[in-house]
N, C-alpha and C positions, 0 to 999 in steps of 0.2 A: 852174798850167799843167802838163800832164801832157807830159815829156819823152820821143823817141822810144825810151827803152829801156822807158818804161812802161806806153807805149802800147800795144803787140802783150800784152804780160801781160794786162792788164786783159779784152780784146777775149778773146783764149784763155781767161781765167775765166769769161767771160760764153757763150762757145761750148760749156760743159761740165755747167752748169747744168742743171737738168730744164728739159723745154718742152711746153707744152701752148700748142697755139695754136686761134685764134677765129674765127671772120669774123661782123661787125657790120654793120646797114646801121642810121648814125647821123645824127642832126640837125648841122647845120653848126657848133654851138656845143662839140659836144662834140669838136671836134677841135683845140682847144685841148689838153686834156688827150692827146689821142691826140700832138699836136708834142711837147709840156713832156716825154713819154717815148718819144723819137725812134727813139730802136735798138729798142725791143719792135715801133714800127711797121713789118711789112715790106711789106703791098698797102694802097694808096690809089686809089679811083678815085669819079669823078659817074656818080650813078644816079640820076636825076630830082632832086628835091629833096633828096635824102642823099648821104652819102658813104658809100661798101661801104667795109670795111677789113679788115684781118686783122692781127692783133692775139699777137704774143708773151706766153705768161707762163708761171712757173715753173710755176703749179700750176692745176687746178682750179678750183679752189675763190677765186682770184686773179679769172678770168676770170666767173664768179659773180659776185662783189663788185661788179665792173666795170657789166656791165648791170643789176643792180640800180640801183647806184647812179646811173644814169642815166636811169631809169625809160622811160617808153612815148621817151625819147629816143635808146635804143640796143636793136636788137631784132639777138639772136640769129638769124645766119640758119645758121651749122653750126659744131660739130655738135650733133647734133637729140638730144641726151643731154644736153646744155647749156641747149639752150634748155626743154627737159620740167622741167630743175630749177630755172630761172627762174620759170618757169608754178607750180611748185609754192609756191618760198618767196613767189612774190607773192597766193597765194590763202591760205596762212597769214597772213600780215600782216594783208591783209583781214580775214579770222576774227578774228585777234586783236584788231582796233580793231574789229568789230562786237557782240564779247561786250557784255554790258552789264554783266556782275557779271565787275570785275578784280580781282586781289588787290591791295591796297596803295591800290583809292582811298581 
């Protein structure tokens, strides 16, 4: 349990951090993950059957990771520089699983 002297330290490291942040409009399942990392979450709200969010992270490339990793269940909606390299590495991916000559089969 984190004591009040350690408290305010912690919160001022986490204030100095780089920030790139996101906004996502996500499936209802993936806010699981979005609670589990509470303080990156700072806007939550209902837009039809998703939840909009906006989304803290150190870097780029973090935020990247993030909708990938959640596929058609977390869609970039800004910024539109984000979402273009979304669209990119998932039409690579594609490519890559539709070659039919891979190295190593």
């Amino acid at each position: 349990q984190l004591t009040g002297y350690k408290q305010p330290k912690r919160i001022e490291f986490r204030e100095q951090l780089p920030q790139y942040h996101a906004t996502y409009l996500v499936a209802p399942g993936v806010m699981r993950w979005a609670r589990y990392r509470g303080w990156r979450l700072e806007e939550q709200g209902e837009e039809g059957d998703r939840v909009r969010i906006r989304v803290r992270f150190d870097a780029e490339e973090e935020a990247l990771q993030f909708a990938l990793a959640f596929g058609a269940d977390a869609y970039v909606v800004e910024p539109e520089a984000l979402r273009a390299k979304v669209l990119d590495a998932a039409r690579a991916t594609v490519a890559g699983y539709s070659t039919e000559s891979r190295a190593g089969r």
